[in-house]
Structure formats: C-alpha cells, structure tokens
MILUMMI-638484 format. One record per residue (C-alpha): residue in three letters; chain; x, y, z. Coordinates in Angstrom, 2 decimals. Each point is the difference from the previous one (the first is absolute). Layout:
<sites>
SITE   res   chain      east     north        up
SITE   ala       A         X         Y         Z
...
</sites>
This chain:
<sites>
SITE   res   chain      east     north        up
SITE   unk       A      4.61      1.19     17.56
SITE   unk       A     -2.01      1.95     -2.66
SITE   unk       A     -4.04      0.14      0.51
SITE   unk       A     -1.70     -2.20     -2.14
SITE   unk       A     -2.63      2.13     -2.67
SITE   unk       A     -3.23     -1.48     -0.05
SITE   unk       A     -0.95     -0.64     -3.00
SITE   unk       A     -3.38     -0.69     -1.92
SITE   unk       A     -1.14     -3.38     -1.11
SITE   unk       A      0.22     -0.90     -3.55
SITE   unk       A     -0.05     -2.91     -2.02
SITE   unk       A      3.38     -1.19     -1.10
SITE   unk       A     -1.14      0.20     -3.54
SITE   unk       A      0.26      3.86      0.90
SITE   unk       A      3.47     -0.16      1.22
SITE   unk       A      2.86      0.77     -2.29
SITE   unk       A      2.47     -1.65     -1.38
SITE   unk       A      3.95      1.72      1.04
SITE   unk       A      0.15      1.05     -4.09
SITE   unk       A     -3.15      1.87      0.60
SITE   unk       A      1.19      1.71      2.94
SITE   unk       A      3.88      0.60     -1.04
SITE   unk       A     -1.68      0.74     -2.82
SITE   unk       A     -1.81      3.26      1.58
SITE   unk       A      3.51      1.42      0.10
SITE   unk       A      1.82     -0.75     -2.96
SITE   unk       A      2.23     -2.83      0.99
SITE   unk       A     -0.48     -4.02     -0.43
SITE   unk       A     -1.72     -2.37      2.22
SITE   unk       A      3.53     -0.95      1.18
SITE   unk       A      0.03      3.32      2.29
SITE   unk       A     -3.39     -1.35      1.69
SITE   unk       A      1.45     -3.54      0.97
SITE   unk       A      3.21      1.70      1.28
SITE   unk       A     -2.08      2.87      1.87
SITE   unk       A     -1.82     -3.12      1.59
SITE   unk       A      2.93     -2.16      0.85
SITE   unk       A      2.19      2.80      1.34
SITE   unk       A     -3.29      0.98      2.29
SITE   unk       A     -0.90      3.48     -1.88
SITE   unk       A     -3.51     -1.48     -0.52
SITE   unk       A     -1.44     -1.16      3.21
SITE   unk       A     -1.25     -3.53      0.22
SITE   unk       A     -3.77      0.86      0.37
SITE   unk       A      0.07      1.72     -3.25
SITE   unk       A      1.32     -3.55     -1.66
SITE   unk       A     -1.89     -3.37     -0.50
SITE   unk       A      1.59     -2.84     -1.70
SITE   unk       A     -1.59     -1.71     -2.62
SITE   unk       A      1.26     -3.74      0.07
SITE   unk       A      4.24     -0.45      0.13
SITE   unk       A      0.77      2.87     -2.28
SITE   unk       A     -2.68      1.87     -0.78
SITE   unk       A     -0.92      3.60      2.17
SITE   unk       A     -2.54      2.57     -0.21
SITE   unk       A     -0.09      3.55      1.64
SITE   unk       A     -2.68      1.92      1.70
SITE   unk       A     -1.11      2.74     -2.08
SITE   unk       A      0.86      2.53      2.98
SITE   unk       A      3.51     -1.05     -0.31
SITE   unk       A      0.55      3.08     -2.86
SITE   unk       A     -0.61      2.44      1.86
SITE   unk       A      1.81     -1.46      2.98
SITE   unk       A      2.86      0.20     -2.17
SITE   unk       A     -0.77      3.63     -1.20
SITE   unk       A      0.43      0.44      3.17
SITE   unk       A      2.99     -1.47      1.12
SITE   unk       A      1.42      1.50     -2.88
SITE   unk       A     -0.89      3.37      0.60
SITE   unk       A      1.55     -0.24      3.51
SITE   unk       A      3.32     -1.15     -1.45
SITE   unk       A      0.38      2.72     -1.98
SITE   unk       A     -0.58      2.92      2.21
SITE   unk       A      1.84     -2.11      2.40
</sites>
C-alpha cells in the first residue's frame, strides 16, 4: 500500500481543475480523469465537487513530475 503524502490545507477554490493540471503537460483534461480512475493519482490528491465535478491538489504536479520522471529512467 503506498504512503499517503501529507498535504497542506487549502481552500478548494485553490484546487485545480484536471484541464489545469493535464494542462501543465501538454495533453487534455481527459489524461487527468483517466490518471485518476486507473489510480495514477492517489485519492488524497482528489476531491469531488458534487456528481461530476473534481478538483486536484495543487501538489499533485509535481507528484506527477515525479512519477514521470521515474518511468522514464525506469
């Protein structure tokens, strides 16, 4: 089971929206919904807005800088 990051408190108004953060790489906010469904973004990084709507810790980028980074050296 991976560690859960603690993360600092913000308002959800500071959260972003999965455009804003696929956006940070160059692709569409479809990649961010299927990073979170397929479990590539941890749950604690995600808060759901209502039925459809979700917003994503800032730290999440450079979570995903990250994860990236490993992938490719991998």
């Amino acid at each position: 089971m991976a560690q859960q990051i603690e993360l600092p408190n913000l308002p959800i108004e500071k959260w972003l929206s999965p455009k804003e953060v696929a956006g940070h790489f160059g692709l569409s906010a479809f990649s961010a919904y299927r990073w979170v469904n397929e479990g590539m973004i941890p749950d604690h990084f995600v808060r759901y807005c209502g039925t459809w709507r979700m917003r994503l810790h800032p730290d999440v980028v450079s979570y995903l800088q990250k994860k990236f980074h490993e992938l490719r050296t991998v």
